[in-house]
N, CA, C and O atoms as a Tinker XYZ file with bonds, in Angstrom:
   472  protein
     1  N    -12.322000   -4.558000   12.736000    73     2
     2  CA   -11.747000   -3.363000   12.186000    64     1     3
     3  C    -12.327000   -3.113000   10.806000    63     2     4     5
     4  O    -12.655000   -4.066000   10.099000    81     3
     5  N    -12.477000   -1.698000   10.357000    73     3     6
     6  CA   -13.304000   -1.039000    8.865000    64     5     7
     7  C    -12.443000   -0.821000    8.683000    63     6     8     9
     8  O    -11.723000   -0.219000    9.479000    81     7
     9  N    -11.995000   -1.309000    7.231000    73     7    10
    10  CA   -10.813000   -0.842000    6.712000    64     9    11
    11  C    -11.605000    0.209000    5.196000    63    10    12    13
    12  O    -11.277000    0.392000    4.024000    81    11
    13  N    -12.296000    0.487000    5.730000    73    11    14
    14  CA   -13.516000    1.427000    4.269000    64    13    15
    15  C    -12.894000    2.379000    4.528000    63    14    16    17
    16  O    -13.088000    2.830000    5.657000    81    15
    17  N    -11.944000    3.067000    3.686000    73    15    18
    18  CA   -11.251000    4.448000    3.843000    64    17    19
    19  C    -11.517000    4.810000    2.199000    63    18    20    21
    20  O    -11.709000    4.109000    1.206000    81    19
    21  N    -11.436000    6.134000    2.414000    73    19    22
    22  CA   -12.450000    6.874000    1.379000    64    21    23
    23  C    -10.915000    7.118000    0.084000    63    22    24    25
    24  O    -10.937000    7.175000   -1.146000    81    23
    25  N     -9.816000    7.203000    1.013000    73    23    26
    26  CA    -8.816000    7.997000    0.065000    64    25    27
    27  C     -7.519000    7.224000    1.058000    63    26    28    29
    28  O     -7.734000    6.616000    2.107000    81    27
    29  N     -6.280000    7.415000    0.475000    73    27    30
    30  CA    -4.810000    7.069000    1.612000    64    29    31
    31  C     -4.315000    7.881000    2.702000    63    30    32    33
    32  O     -3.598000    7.620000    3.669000    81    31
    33  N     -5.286000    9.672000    2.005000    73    31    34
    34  CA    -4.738000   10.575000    3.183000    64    33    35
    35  C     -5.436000    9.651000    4.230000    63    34    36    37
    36  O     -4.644000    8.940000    4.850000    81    35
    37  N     -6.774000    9.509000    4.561000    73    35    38
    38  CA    -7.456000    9.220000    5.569000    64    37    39
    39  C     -6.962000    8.136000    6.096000    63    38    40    41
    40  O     -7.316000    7.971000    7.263000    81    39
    41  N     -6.000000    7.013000    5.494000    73    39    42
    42  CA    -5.938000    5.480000    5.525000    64    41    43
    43  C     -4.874000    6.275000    6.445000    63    42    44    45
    44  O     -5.005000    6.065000    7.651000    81    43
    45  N     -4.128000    6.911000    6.166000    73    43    46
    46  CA    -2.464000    6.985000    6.731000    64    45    47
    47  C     -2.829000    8.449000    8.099000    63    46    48    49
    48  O     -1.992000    8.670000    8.975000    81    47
    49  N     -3.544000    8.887000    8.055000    73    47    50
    50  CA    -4.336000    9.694000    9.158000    64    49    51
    51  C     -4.719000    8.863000   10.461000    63    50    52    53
    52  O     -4.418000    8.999000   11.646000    81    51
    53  N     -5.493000    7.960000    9.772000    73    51    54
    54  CA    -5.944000    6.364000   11.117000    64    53    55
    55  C     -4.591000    5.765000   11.877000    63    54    56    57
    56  O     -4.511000    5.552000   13.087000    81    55
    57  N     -3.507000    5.534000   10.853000    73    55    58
    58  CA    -2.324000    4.722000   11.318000    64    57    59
    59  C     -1.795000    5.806000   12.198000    63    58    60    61
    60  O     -1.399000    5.489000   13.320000    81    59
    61  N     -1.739000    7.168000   11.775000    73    59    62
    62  CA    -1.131000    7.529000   12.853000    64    61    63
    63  C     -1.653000    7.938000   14.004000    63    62    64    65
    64  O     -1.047000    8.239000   15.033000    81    63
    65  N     -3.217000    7.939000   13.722000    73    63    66
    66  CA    -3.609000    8.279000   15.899000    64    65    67
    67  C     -3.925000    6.869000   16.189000    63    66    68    69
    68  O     -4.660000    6.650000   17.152000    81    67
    69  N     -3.403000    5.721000   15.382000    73    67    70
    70  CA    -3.582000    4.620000   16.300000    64    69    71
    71  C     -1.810000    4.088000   16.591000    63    70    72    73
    72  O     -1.398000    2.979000   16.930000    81    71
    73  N     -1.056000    5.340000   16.307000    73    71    74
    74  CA     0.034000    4.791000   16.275000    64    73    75
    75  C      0.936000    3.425000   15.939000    63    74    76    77
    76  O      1.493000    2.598000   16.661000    81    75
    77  N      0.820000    3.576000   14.606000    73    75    78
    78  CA     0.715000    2.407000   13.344000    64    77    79
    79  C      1.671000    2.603000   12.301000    63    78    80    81
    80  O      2.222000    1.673000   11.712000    81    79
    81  N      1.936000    4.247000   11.996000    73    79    82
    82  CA     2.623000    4.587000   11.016000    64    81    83
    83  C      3.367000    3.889000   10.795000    63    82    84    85
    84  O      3.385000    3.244000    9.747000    81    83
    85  N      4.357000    3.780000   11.858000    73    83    86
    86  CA     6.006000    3.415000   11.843000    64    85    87
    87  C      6.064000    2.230000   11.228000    63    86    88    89
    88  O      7.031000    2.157000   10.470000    81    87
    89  N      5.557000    1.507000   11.259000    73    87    90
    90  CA     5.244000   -0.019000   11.728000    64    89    91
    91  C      4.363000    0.067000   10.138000    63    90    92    93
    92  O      4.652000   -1.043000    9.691000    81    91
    93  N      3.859000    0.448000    9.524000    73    91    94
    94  CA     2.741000    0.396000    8.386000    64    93    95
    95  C      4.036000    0.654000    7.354000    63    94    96    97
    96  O      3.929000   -0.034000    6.338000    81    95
    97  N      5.008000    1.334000    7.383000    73    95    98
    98  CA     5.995000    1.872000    6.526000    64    97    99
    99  C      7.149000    0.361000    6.676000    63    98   100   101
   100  O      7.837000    0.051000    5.704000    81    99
   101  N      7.189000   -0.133000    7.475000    73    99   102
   102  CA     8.173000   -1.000000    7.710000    64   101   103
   103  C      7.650000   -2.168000    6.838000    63   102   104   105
   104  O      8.352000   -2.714000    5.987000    81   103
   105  N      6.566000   -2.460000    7.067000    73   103   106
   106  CA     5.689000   -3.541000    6.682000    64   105   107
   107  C      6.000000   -3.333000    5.295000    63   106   108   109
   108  O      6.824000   -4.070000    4.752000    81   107
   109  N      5.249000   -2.114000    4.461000    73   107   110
   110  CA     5.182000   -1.865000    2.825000    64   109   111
   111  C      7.190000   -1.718000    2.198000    63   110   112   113
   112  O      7.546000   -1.705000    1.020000    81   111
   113  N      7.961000   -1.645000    3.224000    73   111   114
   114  CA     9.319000   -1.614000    2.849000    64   113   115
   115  C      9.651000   -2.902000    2.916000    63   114   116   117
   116  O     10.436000   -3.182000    2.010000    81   115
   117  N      9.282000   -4.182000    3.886000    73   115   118
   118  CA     9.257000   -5.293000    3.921000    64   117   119
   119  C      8.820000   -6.149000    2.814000    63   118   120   121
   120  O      9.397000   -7.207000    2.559000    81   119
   121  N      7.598000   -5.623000    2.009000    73   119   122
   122  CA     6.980000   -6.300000    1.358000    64   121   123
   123  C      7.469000   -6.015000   -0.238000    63   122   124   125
   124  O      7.406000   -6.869000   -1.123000    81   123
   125  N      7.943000   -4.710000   -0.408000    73   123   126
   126  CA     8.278000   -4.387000   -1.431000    64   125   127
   127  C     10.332000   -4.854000   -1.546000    63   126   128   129
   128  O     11.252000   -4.721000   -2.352000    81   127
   129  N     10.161000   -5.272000   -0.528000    73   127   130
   130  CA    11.838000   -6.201000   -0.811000    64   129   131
   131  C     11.289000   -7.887000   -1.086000    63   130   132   133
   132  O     11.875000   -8.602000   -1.899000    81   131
   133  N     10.629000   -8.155000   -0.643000    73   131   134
   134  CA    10.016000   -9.689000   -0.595000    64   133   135
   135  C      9.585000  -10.074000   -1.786000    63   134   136   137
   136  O      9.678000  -11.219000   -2.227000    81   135
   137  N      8.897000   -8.729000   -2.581000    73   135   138
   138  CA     8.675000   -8.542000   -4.394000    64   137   139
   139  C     10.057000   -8.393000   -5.169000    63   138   140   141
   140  O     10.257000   -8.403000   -6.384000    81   139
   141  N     10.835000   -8.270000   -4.252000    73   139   142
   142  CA    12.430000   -7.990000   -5.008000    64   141   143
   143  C     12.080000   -7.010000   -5.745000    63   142   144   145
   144  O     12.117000   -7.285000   -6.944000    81   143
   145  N     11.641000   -5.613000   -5.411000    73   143   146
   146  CA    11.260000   -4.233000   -6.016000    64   145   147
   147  C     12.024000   -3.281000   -5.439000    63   146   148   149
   148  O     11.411000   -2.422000   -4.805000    81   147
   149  N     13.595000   -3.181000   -5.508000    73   147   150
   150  CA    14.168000   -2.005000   -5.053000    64   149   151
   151  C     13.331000   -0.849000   -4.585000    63   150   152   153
   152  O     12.517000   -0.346000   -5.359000    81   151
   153  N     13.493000   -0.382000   -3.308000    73   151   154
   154  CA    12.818000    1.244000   -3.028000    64   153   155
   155  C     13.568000    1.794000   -1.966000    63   154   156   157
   156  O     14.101000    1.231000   -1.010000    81   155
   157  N     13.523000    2.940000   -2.275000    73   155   158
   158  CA    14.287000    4.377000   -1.299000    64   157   159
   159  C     13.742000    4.631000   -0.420000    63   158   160   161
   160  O     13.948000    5.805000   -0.110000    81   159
   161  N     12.938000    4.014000    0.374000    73   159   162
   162  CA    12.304000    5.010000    1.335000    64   161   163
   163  C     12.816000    4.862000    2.992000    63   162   164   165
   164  O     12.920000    3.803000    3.609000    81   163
   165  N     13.096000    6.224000    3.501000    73   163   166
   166  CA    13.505000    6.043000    4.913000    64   165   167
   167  C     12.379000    5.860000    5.850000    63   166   168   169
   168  O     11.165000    5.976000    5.677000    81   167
   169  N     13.048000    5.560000    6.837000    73   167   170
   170  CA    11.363000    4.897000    8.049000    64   169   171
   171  C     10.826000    5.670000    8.349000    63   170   172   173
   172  O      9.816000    5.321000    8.961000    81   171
   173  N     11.047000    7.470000    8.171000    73   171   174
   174  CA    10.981000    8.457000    9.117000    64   173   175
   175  C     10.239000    8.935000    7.791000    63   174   176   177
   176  O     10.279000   10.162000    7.874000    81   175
   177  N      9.574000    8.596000    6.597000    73   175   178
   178  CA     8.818000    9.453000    5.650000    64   177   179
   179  C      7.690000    9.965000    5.928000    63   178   180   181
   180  O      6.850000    9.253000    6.478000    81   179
   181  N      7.452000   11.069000    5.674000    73   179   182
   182  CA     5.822000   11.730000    5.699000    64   181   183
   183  C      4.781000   10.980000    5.646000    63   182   184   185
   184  O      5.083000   10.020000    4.937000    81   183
   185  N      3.826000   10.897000    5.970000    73   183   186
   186  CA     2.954000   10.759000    5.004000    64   185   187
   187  C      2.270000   11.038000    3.586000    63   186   188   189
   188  O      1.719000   10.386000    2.698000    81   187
   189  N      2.618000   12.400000    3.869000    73   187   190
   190  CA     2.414000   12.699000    2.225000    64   189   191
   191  C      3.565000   12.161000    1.290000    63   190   192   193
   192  O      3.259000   11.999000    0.109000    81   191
   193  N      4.536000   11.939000    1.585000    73   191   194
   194  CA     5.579000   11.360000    0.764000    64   193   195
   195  C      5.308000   10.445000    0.640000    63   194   196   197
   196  O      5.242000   10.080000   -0.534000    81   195
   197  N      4.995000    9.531000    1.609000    73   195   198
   198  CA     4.482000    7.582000    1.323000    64   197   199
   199  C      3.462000    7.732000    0.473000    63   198   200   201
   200  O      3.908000    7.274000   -0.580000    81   199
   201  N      2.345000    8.098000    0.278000    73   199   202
   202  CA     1.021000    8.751000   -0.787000    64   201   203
   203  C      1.720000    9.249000   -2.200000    63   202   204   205
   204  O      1.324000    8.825000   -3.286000    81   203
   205  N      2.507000    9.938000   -2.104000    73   203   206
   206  CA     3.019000   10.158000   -3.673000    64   205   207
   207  C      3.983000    9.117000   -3.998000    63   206   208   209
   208  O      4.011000    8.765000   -5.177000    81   207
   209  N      4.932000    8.449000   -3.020000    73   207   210
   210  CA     6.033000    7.640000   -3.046000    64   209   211
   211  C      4.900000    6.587000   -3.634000    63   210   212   213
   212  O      5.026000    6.380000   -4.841000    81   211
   213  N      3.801000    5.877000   -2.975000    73   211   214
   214  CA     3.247000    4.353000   -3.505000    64   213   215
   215  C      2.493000    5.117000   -5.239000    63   214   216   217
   216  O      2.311000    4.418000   -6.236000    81   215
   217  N      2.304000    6.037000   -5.196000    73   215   218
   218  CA     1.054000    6.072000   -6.657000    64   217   219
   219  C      2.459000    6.342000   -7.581000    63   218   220   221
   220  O      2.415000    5.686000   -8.622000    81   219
   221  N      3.286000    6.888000   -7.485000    73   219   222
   222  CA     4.546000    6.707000   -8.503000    64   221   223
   223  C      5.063000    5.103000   -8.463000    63   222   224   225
   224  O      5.437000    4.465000   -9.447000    81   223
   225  N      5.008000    4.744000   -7.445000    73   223   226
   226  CA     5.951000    3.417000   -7.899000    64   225   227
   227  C      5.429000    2.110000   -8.473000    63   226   228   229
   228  O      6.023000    1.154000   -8.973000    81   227
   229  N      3.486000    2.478000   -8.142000    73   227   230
   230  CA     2.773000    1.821000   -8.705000    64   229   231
   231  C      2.645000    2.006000  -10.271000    63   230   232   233
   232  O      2.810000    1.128000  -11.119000    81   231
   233  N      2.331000    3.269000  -10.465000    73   231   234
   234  CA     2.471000    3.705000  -11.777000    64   233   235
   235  C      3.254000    3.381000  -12.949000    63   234   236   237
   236  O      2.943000    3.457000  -14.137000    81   235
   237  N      4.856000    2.822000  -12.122000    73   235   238
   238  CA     5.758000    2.594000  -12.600000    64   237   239
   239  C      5.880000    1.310000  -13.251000    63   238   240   241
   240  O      6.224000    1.058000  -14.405000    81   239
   241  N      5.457000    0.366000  -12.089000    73   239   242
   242  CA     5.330000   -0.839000  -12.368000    64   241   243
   243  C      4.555000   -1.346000  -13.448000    63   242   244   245
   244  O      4.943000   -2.110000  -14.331000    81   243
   245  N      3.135000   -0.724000  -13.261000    73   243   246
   246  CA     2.355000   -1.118000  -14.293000    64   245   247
   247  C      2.200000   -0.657000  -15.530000    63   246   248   249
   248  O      1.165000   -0.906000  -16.149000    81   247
   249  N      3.788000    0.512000  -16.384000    73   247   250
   250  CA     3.876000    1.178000  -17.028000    64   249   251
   251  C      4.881000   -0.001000  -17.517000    63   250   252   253
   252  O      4.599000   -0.880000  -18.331000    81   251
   253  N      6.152000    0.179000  -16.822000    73   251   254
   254  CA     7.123000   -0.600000  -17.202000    64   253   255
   255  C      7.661000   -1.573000  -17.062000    63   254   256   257
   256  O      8.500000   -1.999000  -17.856000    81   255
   257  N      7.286000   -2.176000  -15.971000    73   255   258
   258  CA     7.537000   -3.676000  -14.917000    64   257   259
   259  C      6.435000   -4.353000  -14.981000    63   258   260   261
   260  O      6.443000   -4.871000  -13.865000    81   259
   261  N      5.043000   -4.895000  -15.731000    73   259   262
   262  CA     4.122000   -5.049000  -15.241000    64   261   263
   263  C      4.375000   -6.669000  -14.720000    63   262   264   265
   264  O      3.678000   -6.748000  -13.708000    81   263
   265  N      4.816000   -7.546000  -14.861000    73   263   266
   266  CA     5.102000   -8.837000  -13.978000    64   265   267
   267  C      5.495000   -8.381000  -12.345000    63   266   268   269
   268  O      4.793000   -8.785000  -11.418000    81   267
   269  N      6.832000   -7.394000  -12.083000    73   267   270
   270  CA     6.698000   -7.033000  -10.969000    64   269   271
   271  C      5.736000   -6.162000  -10.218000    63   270   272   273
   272  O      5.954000   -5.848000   -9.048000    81   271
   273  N      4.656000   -5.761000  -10.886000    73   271   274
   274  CA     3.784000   -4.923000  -10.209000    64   273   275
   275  C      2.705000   -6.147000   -9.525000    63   274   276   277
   276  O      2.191000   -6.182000   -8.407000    81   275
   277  N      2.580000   -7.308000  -10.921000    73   275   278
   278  CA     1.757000   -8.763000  -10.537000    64   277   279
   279  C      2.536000   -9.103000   -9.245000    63   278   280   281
   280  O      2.025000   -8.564000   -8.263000    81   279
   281  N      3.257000   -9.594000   -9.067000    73   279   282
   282  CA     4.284000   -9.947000   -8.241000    64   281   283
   283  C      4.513000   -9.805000   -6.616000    63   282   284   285
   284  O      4.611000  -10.687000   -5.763000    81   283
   285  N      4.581000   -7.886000   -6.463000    73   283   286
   286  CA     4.226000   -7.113000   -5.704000    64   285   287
   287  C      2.788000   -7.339000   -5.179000    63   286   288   289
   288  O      2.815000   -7.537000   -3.964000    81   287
   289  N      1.388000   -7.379000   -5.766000    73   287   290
   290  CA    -0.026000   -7.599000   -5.775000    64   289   291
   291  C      0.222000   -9.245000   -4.771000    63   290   292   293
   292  O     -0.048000   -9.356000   -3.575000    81   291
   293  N      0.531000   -9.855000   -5.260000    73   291   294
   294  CA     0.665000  -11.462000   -4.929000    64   293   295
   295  C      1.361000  -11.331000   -3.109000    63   294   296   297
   296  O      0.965000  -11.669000   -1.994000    81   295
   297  N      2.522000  -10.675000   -3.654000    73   295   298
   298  CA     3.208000  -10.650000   -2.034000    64   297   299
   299  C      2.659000  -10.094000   -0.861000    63   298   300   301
   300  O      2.884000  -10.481000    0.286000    81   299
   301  N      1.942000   -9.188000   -1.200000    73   299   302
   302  CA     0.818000   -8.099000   -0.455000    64   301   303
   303  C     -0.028000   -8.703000   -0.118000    63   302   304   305
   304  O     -0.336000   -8.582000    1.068000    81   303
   305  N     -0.816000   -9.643000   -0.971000    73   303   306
   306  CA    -1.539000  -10.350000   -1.061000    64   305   307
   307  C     -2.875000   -9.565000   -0.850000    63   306   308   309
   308  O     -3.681000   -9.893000    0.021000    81   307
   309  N     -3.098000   -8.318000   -1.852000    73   307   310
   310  CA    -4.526000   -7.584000   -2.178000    64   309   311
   311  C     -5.728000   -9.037000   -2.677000    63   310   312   313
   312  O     -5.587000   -9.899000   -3.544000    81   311
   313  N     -6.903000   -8.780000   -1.659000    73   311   314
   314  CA    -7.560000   -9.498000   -2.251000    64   313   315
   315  C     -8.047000   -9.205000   -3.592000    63   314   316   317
   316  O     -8.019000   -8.110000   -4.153000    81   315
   317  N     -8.627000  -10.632000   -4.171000    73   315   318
   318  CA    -8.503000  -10.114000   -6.023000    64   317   319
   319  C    -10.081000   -9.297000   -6.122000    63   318   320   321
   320  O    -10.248000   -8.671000   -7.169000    81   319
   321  N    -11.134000   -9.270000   -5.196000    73   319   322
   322  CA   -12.310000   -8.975000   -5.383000    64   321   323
   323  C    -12.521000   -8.005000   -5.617000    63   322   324   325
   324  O    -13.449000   -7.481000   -6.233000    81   323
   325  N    -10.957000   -7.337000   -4.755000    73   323   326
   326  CA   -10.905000   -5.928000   -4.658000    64   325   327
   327  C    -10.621000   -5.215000   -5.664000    63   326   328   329
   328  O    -10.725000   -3.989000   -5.680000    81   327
   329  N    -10.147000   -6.072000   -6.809000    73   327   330
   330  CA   -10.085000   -5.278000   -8.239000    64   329   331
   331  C    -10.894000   -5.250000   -9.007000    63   330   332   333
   332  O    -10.586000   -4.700000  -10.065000    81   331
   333  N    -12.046000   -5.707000   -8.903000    73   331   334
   334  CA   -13.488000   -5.686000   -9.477000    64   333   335
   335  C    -14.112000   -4.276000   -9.449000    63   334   336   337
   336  O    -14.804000   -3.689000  -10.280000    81   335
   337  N    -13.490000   -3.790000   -7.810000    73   335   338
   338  CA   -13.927000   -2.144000   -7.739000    64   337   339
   339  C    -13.374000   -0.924000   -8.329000    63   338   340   341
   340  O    -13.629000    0.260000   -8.108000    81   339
   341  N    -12.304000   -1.669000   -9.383000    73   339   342
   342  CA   -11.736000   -0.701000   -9.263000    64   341   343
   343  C    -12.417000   -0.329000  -11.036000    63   342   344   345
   344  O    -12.642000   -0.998000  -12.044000    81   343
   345  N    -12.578000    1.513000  -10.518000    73   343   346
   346  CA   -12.929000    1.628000  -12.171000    64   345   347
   347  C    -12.030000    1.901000  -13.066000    63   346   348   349
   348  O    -11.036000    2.386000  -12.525000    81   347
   349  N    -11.917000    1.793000  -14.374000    73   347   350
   350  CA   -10.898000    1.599000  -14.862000    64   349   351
   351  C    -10.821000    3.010000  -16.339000    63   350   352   353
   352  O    -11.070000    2.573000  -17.462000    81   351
   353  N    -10.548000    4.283000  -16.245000    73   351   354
   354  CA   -10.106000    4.914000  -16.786000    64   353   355
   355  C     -8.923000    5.257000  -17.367000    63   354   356   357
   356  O     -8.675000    4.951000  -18.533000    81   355
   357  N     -8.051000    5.954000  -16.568000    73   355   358
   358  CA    -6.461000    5.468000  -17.293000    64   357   359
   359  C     -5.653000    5.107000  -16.446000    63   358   360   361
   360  O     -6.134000    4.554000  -15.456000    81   359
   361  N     -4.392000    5.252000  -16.503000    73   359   362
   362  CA    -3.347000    4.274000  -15.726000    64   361   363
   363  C     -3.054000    4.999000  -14.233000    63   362   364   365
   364  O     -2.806000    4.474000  -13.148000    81   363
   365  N     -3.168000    6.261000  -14.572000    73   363   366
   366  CA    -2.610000    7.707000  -13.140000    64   365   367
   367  C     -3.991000    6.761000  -12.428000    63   366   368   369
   368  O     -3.732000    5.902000  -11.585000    81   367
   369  N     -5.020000    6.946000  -12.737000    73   367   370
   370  CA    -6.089000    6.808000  -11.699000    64   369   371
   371  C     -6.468000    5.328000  -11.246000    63   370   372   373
   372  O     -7.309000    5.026000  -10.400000    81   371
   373  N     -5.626000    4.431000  -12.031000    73   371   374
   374  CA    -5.878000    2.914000  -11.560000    64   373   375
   375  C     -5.048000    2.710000  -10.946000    63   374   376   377
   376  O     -5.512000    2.032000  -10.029000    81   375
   377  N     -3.091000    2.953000  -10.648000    73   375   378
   378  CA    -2.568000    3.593000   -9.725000    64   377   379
   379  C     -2.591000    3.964000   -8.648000    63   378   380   381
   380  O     -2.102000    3.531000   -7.605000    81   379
   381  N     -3.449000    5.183000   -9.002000    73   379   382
   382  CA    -3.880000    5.481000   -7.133000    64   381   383
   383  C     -4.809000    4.544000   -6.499000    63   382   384   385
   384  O     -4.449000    4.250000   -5.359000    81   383
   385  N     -5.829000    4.017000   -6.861000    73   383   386
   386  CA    -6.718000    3.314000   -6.658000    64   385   387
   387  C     -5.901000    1.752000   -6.074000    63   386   388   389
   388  O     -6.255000    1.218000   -5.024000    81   387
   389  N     -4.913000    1.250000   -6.860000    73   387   390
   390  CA    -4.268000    0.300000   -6.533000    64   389   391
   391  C     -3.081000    0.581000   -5.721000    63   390   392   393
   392  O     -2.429000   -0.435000   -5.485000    81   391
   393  N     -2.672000    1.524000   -5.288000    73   391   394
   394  CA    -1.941000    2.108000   -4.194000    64   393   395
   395  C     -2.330000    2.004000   -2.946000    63   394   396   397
   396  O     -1.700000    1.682000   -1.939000    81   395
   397  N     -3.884000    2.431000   -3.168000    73   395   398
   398  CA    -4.865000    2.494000   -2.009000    64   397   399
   399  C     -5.089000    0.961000   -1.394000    63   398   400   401
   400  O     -4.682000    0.717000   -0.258000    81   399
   401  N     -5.626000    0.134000   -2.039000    73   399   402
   402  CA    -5.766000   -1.034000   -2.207000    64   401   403
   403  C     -4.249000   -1.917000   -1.453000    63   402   404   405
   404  O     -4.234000   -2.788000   -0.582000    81   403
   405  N     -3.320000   -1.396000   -2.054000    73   403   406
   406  CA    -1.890000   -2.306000   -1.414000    64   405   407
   407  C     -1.974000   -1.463000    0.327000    63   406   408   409
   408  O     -1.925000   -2.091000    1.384000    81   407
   409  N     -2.096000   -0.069000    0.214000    73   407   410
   410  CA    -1.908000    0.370000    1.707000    64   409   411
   411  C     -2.835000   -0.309000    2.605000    63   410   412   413
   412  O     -2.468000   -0.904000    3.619000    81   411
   413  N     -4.386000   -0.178000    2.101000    73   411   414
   414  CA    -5.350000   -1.117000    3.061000    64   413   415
   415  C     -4.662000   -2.594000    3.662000    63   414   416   417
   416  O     -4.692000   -3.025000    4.815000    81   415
   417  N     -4.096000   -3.135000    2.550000    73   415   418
   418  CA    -3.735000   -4.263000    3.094000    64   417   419
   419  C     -2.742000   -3.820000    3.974000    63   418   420   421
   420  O     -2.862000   -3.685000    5.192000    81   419
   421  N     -1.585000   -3.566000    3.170000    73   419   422
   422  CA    -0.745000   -3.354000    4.271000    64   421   423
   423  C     -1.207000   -3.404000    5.918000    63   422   424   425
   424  O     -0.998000   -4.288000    6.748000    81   423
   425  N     -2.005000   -1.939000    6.070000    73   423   426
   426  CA    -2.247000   -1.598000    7.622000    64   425   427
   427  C     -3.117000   -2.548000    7.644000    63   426   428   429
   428  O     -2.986000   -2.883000    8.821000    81   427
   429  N     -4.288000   -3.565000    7.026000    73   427   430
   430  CA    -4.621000   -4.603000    8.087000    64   429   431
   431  C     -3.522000   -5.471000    8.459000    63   430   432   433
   432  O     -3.867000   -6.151000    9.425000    81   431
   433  N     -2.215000   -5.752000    8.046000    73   431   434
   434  CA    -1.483000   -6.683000    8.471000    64   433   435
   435  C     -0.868000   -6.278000    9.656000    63   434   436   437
   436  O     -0.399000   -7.025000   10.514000    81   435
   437  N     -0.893000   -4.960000    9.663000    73   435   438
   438  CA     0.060000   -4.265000   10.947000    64   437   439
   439  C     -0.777000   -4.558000   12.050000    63   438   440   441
   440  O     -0.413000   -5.291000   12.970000    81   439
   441  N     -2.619000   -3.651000   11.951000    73   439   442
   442  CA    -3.112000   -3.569000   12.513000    64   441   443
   443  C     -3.412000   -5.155000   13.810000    63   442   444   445
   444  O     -3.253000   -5.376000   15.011000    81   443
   445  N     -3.890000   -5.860000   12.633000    73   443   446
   446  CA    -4.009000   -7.640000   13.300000    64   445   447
   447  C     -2.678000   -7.856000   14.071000    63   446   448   449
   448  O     -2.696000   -7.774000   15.299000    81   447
   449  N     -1.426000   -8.152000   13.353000    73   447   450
   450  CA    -0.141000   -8.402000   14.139000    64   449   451
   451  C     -0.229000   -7.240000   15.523000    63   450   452   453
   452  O      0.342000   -7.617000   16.546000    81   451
   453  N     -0.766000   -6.179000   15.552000    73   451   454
   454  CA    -0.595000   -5.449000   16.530000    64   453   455
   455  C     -1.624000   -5.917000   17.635000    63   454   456   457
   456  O     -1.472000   -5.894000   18.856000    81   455
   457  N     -2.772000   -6.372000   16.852000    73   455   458
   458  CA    -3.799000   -6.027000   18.222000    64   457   459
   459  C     -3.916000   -7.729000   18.796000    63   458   460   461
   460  O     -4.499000   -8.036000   19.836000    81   459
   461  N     -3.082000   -8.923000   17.678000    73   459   462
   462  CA    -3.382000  -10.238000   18.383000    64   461   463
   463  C     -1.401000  -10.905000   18.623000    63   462   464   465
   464  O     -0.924000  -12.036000   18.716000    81   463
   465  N     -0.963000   -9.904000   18.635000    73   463   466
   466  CA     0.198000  -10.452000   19.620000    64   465   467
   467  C      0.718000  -10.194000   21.072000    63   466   468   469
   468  O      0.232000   -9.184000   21.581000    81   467
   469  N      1.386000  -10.721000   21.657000    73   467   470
   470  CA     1.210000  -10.843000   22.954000    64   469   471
   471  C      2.495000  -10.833000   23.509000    63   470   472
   472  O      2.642000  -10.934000   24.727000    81   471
């Protein structure tokens, strides 16, 4: 599986014609309780809402929480190489970039649990 997605619309576009969404939202609600990071989100969210919902709450973290944003990173378990790519201008755009980065993971975890269980 290529997990090379250009942007999250496209990342969260894939999950849903591989029918993944549901299951990709459960996972990032799973993981963001496992960070002990309170979040609102119902199972039934947009996509475009999950896309503004992760770059705000990332934003947040690394504004005002930054141990729980570390924390969150760890539980997700983003590889660290992957922050080497990231370029680093200001906080809105390292954010999205690290939004992107937590969703990739995310859907490879769905994706694998989906395609090697039985």
């Amino acid at each position: 599986m290529e997990l090379d997605f250009v942007d999250s619309n496209e990342l969260l576009a894939n999950a849903q014609a591989e029918n993944l969404y549901g299951k990709l939202v459960l996972q990032v609600k799973k993981d963001f309780g496992l960070a002990n990071i309170p979040i609102d989100l119902a199972d039934t969210v947009s996509p475009g809402h999950l896309r503004v919902f992760m770059h705000e709450k990332i934003y947040f973290l690394i504004m005002e929480k930054f141990t729980d944003y570390l924390n969150l990173l760890y539980v997700v378990d983003v590889p660290e190489k992957s922050f080497n790519q990231i370029h680093v201008t200001d906080a809105v755009e390292v954010a999205e970039q690290v939004s992107l980065l937590v969703l990739k993971r995310e859907f490879q975890k769905v994706w694998l649990k989906e395609k090697y269980s039985s």
